[in-house]
C-alpha positions in Angstrom: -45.5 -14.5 -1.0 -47.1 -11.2 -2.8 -51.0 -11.7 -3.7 -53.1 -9.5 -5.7 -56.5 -9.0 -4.8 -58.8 -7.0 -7.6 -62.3 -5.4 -7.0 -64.6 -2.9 -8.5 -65.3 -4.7 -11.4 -69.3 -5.0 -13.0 -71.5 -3.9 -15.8 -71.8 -0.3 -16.7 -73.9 1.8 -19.7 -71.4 2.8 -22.3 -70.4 6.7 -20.9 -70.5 5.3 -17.1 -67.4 5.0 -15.0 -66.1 2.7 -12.9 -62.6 2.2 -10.7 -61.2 -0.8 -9.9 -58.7 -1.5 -7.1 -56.4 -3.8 -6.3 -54.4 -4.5 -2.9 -51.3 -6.5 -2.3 -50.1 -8.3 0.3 -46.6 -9.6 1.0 -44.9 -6.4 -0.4 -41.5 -6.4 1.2 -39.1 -4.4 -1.2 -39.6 -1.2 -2.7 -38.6 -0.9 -6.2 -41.6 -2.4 -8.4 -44.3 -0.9 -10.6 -48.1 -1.7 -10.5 -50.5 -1.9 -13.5 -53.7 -3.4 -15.3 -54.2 -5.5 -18.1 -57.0 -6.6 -19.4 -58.2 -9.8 -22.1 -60.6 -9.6 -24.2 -62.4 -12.9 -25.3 -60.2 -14.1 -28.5 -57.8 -11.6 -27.5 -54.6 -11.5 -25.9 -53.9 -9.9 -23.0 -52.5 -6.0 -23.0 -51.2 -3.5 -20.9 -54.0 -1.1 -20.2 -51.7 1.3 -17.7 -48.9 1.2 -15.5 -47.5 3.2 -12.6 -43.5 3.1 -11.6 -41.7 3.5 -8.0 -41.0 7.0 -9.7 -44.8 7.6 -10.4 -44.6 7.9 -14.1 -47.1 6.1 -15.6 -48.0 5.2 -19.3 -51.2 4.1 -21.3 -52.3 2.3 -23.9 -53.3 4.6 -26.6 -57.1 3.9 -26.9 -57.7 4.7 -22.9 -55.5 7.8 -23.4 -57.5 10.9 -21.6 -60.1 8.5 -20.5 -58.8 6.7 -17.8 -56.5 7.5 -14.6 -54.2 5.1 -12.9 -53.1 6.2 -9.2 -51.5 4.8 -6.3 -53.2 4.6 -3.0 -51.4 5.6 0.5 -50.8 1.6 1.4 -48.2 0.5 -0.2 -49.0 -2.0 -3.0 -52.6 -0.1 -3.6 -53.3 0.7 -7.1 -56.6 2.1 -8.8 -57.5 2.6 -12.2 -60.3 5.5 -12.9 -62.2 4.5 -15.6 -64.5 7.1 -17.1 -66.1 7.3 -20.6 -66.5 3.1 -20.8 -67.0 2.5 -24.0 -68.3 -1.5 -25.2 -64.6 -2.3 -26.3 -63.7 -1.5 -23.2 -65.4 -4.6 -22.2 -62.9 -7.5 -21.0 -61.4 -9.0 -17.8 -59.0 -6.5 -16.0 -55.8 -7.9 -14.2 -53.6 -6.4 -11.7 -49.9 -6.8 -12.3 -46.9 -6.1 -9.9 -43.8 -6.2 -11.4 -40.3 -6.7 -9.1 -37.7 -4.8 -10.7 -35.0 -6.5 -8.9 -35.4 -10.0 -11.3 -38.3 -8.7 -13.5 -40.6 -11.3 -11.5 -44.2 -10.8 -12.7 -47.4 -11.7 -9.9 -50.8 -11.1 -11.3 -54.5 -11.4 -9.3 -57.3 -13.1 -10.0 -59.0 -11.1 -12.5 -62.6 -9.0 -12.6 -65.0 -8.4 -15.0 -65.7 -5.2 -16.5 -68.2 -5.2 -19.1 -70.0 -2.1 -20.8 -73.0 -2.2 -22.5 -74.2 -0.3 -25.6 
């Protein structure tokens, strides 16, 4: 059973940083790519970044140049770099795993990023 577990979330001046990281569990294949969304409230949820087994890695146009998604050493770490937080930044951040071998999605929890003006 894979599980996602998110941290690094908070509240952060507009122009601050912060990184979130998430960790999971249960990761026994190897073809699968990582990423965040995030959901704004009234908003539907969008792909903020992603990172494939081949390390590309893509971005949604308004985080472009701001933000940095990496992989850590463990297998099934992923961080996202957030610098430059602007308010509309401000929303709930998910982690996503996605199993290539029968496009399964598993998503965590969820944490909180919001920026203040």
């Amino acid at each position: 059973q894979v599980q996602l577990v998110e941290s690094g979330g908070g509240l952060v001046q507009a122009g601050g940083s912060l990184r979130l990281s998430c960790a999971a569990s249960g990761v026994f294949f190897s073809l699968f790519s990582m990423g965040w969304y995030r959901q704004a409230p009234g908003e539907q949820r969008e792909l903020v970044a992603n990172i494939n087994s081949d390390g590309s890695t893509n971005y949604v146009e308004s985080v472009k140049g701001r933000f940095t998604i990496s992989r850590g050493n463990t297998k099934g770490t992923v961080y996202l770099q957030m610098n430059s937080l602007k308010p509309e930044d401000t929303a709930v951040y998910y982690c996503n795993l996605w199993r290539y071998s029968d496009s399964r999605d598993y998503w965590g929890q969820g944490t909180q990023v919001t920026v203040s003006s």
